[in-house]
PDB file of N, CA, C and O in Angstrom:
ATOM      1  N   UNK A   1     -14.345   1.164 -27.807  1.00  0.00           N
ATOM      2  CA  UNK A   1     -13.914   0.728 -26.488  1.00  0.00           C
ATOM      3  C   UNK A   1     -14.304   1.813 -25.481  1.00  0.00           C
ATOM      4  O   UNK A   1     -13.873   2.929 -25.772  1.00  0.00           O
ATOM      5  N   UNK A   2     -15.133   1.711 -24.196  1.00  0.00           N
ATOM      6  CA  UNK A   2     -15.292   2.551 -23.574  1.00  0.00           C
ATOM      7  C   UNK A   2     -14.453   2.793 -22.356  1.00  0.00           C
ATOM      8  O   UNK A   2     -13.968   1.818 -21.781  1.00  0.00           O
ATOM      9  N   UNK A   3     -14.233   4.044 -21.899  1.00  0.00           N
ATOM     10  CA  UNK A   3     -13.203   4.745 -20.861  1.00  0.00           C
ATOM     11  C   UNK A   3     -12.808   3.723 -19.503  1.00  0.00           C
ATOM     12  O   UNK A   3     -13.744   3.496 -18.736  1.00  0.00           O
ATOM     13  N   UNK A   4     -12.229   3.455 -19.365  1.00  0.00           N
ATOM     14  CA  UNK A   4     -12.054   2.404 -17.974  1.00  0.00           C
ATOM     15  C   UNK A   4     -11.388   3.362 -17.063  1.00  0.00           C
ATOM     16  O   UNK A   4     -10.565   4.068 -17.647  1.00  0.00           O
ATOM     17  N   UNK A   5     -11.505   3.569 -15.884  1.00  0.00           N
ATOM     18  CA  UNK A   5     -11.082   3.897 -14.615  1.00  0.00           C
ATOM     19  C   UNK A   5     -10.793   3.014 -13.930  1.00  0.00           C
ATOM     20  O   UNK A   5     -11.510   2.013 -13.930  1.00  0.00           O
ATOM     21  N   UNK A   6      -9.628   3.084 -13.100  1.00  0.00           N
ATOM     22  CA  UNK A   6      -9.070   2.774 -12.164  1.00  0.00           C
ATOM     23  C   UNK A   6     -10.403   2.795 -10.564  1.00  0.00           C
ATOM     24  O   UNK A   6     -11.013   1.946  -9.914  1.00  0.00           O
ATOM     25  N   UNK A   7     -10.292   4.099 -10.574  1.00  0.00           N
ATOM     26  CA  UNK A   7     -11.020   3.866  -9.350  1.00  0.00           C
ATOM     27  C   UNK A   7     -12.994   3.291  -9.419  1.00  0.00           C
ATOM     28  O   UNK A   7     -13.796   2.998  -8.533  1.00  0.00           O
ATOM     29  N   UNK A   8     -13.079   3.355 -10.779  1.00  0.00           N
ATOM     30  CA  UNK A   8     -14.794   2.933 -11.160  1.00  0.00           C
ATOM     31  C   UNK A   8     -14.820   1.396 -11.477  1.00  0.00           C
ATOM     32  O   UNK A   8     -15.770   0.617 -11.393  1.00  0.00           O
ATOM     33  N   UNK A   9     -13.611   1.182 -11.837  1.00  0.00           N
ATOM     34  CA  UNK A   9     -13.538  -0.106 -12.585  1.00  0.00           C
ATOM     35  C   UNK A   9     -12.323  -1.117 -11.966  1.00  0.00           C
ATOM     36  O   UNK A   9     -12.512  -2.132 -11.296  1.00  0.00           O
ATOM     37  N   UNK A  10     -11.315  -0.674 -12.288  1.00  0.00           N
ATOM     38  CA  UNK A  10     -10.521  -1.954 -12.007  1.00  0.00           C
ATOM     39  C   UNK A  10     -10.113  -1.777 -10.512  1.00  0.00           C
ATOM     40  O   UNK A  10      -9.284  -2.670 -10.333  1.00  0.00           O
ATOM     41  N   UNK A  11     -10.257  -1.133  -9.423  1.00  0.00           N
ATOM     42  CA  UNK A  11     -10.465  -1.340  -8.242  1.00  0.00           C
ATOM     43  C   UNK A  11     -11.403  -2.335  -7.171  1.00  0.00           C
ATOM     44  O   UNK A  11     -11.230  -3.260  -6.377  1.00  0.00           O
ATOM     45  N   UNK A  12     -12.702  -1.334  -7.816  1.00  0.00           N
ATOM     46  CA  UNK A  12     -13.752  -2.657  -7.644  1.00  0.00           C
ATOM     47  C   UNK A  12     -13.722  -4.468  -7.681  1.00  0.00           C
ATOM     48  O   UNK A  12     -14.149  -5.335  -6.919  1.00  0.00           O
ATOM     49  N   UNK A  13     -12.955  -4.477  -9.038  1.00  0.00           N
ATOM     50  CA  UNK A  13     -12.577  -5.804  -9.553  1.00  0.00           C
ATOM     51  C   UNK A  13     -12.288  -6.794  -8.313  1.00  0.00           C
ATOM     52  O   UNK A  13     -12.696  -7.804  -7.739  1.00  0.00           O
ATOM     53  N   UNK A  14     -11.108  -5.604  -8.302  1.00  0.00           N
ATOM     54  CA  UNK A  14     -10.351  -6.233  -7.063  1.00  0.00           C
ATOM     55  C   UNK A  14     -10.538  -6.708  -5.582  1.00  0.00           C
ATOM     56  O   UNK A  14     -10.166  -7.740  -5.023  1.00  0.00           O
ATOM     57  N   UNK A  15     -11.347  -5.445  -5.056  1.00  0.00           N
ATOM     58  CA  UNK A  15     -11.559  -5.083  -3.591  1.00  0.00           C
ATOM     59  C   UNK A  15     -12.482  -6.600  -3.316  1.00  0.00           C
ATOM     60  O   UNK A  15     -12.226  -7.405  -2.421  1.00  0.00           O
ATOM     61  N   UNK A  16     -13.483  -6.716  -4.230  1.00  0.00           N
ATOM     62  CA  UNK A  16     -14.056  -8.069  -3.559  1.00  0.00           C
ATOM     63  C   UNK A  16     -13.357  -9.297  -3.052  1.00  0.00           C
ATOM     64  O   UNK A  16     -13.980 -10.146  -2.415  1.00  0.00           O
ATOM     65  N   UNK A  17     -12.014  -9.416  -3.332  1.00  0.00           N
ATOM     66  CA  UNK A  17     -11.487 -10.694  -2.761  1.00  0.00           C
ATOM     67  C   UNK A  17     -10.063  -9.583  -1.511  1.00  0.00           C
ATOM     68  O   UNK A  17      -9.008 -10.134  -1.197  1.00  0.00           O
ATOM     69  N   UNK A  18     -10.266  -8.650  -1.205  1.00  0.00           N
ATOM     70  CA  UNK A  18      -9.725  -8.218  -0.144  1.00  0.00           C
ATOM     71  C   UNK A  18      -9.721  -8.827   1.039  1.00  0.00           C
ATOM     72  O   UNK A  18      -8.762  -8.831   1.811  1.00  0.00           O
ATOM     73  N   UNK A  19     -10.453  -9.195   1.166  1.00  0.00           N
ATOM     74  CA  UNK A  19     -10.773  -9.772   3.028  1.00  0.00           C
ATOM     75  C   UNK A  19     -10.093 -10.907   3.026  1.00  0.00           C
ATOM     76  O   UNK A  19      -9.219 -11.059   3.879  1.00  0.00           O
ATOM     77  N   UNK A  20     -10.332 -11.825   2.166  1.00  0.00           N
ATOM     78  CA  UNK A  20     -10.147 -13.420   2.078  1.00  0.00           C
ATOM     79  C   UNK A  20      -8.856 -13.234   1.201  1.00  0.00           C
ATOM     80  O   UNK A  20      -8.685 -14.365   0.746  1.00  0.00           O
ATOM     81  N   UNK A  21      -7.970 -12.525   0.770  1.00  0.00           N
ATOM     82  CA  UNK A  21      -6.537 -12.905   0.083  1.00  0.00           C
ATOM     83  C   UNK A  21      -5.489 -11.824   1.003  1.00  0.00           C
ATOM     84  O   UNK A  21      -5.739 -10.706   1.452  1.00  0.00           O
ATOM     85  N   UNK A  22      -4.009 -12.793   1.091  1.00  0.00           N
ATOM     86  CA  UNK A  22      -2.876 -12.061   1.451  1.00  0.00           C
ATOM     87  C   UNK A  22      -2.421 -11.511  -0.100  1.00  0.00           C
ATOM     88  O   UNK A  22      -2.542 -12.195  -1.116  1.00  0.00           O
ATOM     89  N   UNK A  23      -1.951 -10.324  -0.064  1.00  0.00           N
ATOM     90  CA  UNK A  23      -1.444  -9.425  -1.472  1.00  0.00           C
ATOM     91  C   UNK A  23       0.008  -9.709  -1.255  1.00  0.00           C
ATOM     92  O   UNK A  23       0.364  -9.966  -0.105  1.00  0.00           O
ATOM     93  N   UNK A  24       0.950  -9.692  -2.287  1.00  0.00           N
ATOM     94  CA  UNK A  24       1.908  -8.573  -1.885  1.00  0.00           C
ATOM     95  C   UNK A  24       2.099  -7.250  -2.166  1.00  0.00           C
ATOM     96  O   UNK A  24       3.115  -6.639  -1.833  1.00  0.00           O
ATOM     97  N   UNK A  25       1.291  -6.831  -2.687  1.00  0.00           N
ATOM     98  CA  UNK A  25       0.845  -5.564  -2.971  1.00  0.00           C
ATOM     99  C   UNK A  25      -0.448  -5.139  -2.611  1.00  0.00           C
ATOM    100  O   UNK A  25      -1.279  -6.011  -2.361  1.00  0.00           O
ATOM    101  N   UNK A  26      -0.750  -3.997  -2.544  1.00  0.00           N
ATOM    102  CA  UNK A  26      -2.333  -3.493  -2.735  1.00  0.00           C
ATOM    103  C   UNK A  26      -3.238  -3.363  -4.290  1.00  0.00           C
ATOM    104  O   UNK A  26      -2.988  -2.698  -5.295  1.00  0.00           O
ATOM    105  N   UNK A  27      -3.976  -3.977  -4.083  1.00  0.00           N
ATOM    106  CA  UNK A  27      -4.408  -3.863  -5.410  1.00  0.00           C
ATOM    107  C   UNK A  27      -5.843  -3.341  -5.787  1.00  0.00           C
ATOM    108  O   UNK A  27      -6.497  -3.416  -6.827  1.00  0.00           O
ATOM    109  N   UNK A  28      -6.192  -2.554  -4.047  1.00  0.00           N
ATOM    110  CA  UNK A  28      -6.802  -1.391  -4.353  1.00  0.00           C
ATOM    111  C   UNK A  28      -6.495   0.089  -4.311  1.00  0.00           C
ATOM    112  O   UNK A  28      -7.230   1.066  -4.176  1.00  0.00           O
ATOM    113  N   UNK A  29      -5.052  -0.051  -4.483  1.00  0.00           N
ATOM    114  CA  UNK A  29      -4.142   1.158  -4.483  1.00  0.00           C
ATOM    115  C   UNK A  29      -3.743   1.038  -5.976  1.00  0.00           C
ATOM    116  O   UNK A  29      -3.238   0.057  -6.521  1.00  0.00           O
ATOM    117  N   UNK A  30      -4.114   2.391  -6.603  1.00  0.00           N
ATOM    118  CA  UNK A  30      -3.381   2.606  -8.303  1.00  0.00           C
ATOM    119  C   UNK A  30      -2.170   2.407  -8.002  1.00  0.00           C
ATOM    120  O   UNK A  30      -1.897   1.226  -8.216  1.00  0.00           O
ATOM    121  N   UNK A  31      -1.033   3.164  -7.486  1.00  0.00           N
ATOM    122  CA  UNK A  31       0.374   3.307  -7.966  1.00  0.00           C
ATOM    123  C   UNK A  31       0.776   1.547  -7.904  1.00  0.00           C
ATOM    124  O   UNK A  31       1.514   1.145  -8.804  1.00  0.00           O
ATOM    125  N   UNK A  32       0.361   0.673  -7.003  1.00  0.00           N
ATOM    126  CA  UNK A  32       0.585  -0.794  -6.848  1.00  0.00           C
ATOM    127  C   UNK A  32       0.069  -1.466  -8.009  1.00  0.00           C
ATOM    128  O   UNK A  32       0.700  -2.297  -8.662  1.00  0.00           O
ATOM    129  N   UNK A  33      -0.927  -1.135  -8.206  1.00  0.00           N
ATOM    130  CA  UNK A  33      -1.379  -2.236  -9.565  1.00  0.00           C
ATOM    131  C   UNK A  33      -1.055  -1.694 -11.134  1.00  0.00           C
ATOM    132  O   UNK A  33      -1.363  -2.482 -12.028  1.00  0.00           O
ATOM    133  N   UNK A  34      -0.492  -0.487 -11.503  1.00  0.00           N
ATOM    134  CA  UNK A  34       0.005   0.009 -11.962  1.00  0.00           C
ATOM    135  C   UNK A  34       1.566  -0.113 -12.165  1.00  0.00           C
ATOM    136  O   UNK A  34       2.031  -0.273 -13.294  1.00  0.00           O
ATOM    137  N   UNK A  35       2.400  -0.028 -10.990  1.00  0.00           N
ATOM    138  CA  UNK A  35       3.512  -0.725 -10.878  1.00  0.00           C
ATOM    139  C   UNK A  35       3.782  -1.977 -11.284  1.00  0.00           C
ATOM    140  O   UNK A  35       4.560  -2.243 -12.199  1.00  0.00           O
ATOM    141  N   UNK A  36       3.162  -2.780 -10.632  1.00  0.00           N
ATOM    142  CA  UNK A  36       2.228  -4.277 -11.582  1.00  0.00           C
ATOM    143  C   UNK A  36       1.653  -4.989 -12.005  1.00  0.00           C
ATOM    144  O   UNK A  36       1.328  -6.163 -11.822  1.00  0.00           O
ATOM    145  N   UNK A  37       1.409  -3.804 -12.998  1.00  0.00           N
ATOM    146  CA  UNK A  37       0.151  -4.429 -13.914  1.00  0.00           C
ATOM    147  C   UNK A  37       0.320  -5.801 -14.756  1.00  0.00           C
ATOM    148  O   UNK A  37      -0.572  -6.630 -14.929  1.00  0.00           O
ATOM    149  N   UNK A  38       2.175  -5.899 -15.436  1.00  0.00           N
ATOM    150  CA  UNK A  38       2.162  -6.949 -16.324  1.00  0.00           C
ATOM    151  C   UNK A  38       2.001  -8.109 -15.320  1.00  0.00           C
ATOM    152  O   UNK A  38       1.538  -9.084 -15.912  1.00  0.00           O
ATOM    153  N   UNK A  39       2.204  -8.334 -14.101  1.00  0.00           N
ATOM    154  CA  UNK A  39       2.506  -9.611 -13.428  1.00  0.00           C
ATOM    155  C   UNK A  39       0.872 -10.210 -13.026  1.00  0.00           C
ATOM    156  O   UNK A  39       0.507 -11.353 -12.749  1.00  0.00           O
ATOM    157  N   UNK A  40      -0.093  -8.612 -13.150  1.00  0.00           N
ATOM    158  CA  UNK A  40      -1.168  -8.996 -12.691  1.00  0.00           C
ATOM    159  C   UNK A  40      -2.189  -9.487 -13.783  1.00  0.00           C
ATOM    160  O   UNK A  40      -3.056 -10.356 -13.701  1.00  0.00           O
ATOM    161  N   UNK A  41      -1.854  -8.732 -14.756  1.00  0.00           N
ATOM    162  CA  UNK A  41      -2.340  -9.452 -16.087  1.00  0.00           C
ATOM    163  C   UNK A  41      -1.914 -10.897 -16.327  1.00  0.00           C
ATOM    164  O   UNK A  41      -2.593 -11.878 -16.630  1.00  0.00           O
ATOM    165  N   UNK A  42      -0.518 -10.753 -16.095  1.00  0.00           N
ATOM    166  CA  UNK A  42      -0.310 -12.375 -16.442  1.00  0.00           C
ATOM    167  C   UNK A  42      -1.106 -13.431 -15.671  1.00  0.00           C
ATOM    168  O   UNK A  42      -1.653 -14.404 -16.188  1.00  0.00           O
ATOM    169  N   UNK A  43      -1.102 -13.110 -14.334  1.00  0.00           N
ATOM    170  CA  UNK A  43      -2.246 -14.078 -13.370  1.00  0.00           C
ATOM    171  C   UNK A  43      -3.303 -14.190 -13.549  1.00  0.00           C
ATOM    172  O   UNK A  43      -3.812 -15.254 -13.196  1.00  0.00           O
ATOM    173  N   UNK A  44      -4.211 -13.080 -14.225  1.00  0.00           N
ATOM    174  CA  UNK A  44      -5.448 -12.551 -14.464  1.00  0.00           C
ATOM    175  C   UNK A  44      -5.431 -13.611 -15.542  1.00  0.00           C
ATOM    176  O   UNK A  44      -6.153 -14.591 -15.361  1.00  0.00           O
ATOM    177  N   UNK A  45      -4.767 -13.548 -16.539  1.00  0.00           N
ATOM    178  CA  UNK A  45      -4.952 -14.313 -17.835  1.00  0.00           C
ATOM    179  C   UNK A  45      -4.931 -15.726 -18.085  1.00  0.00           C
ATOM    180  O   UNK A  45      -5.618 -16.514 -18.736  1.00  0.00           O
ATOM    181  N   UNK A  46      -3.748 -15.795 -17.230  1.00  0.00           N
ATOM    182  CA  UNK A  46      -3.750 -17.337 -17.262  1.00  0.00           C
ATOM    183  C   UNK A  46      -4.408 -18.088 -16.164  1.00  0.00           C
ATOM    184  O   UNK A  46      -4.052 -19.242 -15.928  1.00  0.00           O
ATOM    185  N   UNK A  47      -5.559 -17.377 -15.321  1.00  0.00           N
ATOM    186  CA  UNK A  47      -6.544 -17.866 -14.380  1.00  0.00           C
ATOM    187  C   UNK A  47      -6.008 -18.307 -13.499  1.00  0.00           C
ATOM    188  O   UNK A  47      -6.526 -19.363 -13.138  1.00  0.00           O
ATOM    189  N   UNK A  48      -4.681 -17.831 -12.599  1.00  0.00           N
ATOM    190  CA  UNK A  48      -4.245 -17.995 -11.490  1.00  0.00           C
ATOM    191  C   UNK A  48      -4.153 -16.872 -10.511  1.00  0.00           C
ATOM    192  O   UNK A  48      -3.366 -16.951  -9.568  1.00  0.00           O
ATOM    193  N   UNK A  49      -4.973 -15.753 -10.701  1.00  0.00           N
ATOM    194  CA  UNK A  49      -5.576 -15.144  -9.944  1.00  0.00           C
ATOM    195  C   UNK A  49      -7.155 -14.402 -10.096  1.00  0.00           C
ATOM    196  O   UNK A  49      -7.428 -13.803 -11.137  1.00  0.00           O
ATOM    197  N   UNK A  50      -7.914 -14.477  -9.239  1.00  0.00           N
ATOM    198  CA  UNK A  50      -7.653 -15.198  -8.024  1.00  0.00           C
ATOM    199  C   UNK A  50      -7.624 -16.429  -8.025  1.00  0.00           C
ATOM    200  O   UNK A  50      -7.990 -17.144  -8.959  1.00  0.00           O
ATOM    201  N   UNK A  51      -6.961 -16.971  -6.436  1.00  0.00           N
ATOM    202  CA  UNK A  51      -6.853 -18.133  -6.102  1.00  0.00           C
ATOM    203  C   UNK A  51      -7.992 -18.956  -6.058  1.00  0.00           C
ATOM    204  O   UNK A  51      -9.042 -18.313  -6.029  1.00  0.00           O
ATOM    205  N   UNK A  52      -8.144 -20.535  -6.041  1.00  0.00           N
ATOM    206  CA  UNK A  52      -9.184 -21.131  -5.498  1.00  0.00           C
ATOM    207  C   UNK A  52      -9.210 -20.820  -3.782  1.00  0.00           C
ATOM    208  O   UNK A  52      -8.318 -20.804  -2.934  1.00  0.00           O
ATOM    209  N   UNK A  53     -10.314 -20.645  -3.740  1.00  0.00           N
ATOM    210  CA  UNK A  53     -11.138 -21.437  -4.659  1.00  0.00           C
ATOM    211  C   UNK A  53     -12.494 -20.292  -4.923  1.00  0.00           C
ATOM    212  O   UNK A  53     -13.715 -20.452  -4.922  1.00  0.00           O
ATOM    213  N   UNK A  54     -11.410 -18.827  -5.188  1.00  0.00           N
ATOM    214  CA  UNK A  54     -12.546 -18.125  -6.094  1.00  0.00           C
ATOM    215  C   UNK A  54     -12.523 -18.408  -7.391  1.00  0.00           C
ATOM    216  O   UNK A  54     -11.462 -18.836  -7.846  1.00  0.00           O
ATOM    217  N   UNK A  55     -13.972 -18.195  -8.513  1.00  0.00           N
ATOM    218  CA  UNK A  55     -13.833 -18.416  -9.558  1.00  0.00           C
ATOM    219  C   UNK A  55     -12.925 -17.659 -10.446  1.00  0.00           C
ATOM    220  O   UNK A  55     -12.549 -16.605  -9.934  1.00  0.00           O
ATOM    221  N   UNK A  56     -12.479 -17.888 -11.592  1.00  0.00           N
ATOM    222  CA  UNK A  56     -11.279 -17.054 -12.479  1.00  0.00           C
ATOM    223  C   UNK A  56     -12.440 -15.831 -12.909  1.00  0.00           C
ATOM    224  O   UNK A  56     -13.640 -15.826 -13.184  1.00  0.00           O
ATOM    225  N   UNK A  57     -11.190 -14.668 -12.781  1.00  0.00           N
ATOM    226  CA  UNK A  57     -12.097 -13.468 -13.493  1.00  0.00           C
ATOM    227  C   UNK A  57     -12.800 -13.971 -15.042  1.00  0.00           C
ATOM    228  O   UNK A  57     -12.346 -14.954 -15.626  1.00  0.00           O
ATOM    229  N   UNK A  58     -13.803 -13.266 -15.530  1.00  0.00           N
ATOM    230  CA  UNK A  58     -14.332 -13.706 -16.425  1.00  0.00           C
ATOM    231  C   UNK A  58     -13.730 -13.282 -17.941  1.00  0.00           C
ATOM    232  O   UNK A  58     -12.820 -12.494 -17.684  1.00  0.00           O
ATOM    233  N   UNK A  59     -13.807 -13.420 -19.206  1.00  0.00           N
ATOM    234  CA  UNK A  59     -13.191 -12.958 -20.151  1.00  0.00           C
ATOM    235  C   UNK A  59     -13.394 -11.020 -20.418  1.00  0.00           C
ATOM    236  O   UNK A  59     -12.610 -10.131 -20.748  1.00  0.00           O
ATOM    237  N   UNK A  60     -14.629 -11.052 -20.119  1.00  0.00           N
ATOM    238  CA  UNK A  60     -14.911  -9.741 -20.038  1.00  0.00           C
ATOM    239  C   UNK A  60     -14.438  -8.564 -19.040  1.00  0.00           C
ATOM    240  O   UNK A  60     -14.425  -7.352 -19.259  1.00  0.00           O
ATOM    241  N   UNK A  61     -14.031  -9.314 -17.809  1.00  0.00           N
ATOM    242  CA  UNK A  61     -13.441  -8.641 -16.687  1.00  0.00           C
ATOM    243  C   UNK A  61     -11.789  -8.461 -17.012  1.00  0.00           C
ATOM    244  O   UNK A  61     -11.122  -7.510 -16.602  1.00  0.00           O
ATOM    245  N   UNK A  62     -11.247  -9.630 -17.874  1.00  0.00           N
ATOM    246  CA  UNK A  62     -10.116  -9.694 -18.536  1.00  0.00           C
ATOM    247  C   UNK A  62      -9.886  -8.668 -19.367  1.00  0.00           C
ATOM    248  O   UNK A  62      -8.890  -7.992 -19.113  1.00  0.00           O
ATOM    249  N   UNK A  63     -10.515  -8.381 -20.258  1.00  0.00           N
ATOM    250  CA  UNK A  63     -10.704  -7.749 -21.513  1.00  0.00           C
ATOM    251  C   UNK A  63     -10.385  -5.955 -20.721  1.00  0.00           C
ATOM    252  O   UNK A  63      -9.446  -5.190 -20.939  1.00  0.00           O
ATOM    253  N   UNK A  64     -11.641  -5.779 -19.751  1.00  0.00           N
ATOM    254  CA  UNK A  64     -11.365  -4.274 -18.895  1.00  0.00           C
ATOM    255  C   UNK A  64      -9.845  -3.919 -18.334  1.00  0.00           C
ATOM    256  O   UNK A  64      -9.236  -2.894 -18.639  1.00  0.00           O
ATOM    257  N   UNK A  65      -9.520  -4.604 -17.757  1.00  0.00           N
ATOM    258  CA  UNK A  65      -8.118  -4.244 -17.366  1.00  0.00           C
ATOM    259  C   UNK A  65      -7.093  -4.490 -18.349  1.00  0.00           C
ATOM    260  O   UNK A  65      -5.925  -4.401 -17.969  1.00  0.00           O
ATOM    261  N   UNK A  66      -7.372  -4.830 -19.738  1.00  0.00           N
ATOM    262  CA  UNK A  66      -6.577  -5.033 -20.639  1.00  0.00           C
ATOM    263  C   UNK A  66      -6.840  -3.747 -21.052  1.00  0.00           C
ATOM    264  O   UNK A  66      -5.848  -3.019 -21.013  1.00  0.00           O
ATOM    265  N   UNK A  67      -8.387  -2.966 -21.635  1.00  0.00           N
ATOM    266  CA  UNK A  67      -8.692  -1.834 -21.745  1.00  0.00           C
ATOM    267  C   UNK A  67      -7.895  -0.947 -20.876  1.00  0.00           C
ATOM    268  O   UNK A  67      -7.145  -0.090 -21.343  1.00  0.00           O
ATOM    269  N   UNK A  68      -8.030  -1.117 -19.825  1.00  0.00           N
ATOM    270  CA  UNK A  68      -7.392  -0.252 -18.691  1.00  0.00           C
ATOM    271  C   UNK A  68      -5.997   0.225 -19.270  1.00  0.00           C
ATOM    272  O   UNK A  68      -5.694   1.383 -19.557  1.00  0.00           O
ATOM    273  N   UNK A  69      -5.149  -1.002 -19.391  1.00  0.00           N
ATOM    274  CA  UNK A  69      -3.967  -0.645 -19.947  1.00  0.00           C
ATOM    275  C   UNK A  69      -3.529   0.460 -21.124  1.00  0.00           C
ATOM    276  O   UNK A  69      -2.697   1.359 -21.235  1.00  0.00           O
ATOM    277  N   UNK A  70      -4.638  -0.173 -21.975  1.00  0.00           N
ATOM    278  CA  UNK A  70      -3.860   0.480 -23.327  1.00  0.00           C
ATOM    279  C   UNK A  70      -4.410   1.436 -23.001  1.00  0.00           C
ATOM    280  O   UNK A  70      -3.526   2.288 -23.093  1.00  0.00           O
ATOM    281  N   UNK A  71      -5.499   2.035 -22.591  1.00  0.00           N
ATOM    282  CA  UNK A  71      -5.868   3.731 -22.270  1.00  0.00           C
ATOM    283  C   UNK A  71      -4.528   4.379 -21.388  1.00  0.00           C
ATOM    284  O   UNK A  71      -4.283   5.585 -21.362  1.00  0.00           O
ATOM    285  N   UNK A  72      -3.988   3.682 -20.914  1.00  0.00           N
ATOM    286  CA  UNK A  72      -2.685   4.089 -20.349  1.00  0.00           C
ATOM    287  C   UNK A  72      -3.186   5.016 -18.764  1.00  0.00           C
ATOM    288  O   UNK A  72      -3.051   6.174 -18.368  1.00  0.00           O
ATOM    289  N   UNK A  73      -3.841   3.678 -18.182  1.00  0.00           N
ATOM    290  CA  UNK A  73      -3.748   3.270 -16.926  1.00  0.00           C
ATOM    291  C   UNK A  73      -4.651   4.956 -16.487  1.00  0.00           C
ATOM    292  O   UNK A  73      -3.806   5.747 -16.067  1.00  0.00           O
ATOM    293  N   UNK A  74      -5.829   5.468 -16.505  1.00  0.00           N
ATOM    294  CA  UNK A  74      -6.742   6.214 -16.281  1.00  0.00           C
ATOM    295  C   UNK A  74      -7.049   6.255 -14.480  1.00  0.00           C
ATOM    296  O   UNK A  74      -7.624   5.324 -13.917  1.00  0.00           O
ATOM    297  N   UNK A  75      -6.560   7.479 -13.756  1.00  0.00           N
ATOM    298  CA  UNK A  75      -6.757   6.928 -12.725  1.00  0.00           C
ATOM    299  C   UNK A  75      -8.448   6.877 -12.483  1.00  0.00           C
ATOM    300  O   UNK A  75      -8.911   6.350 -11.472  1.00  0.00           O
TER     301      UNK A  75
END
């Protein structure tokens, strides 16, 4: 499994649907997506985030922030 970062990796993820989504959090801020990560995984997973009518993250984009986790959240 290779090293995942926060700011190389699962930021990025994110920032592309910045413009076009209201958060309630930041989720190009670590301590926020970190804080909630399980709620964001859960959306991530079960393809209700993002919203339509962007496409669902892909399994592989899934898989990274799952990486992300168990490395125990790398900033």
């Amino acid at each position: 499994m290779a090293e995942v970062s926060f700011a190389n990796d699962i930021a990025p993820l994110f920032k592309q649907f910045q413009g076009q989504m209201i958060w309630r959090f930041d989720l190009t801020a670590y301590g926020d997506v970190v804080a909630n990560h399980k709620e964001i995984y859960d959306r991530i997973r079960n393809k209700g985030m993002p919203p339509p009518p962007f496409p669902p993250l892909t399994d592989e984009q899934i898989a990274m922030f799952t990486d992300w986790i168990s490395q125990n959240f790398p900033p």
